[in-house]
N, C-alpha and C positions, 0 to 999 in steps of 0.2 A: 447521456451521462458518461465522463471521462471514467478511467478507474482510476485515476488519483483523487478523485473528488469522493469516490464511494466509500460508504463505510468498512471498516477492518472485519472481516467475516468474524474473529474472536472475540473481539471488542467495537462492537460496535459505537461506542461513545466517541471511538476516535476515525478517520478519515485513513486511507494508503498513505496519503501524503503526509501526515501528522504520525504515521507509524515510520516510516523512511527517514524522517528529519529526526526524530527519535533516538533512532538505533544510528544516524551518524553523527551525533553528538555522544555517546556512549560509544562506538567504536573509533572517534574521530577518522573517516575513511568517508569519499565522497562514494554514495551509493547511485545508483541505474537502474531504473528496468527496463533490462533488455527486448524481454519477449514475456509473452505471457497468454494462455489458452484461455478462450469465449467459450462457455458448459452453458447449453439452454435446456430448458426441462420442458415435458408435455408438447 
């Protein structure tokens, strides 16, 4: 599983990638994810 494909941990109804396209349509500003940290439990 990509993490643009996974669901938004707060909303999960929606996708990373549907929260990113989101917020740069409301900031008009092309967005990236740079980095981002893998938390595994148990």
């Amino acid at each position: 599983m990509t993490l643009l494909a996974q669901p938004y941990i707060r909303y999960p109804a929606i996708t990373v990638d549907e929260l990113i396209r989101l917020n740069m349509a409301t900031l008009g500003e092309a967005i990236q994810v740079r980095r981002f940290a893998r938390f595994s439990l148990g």
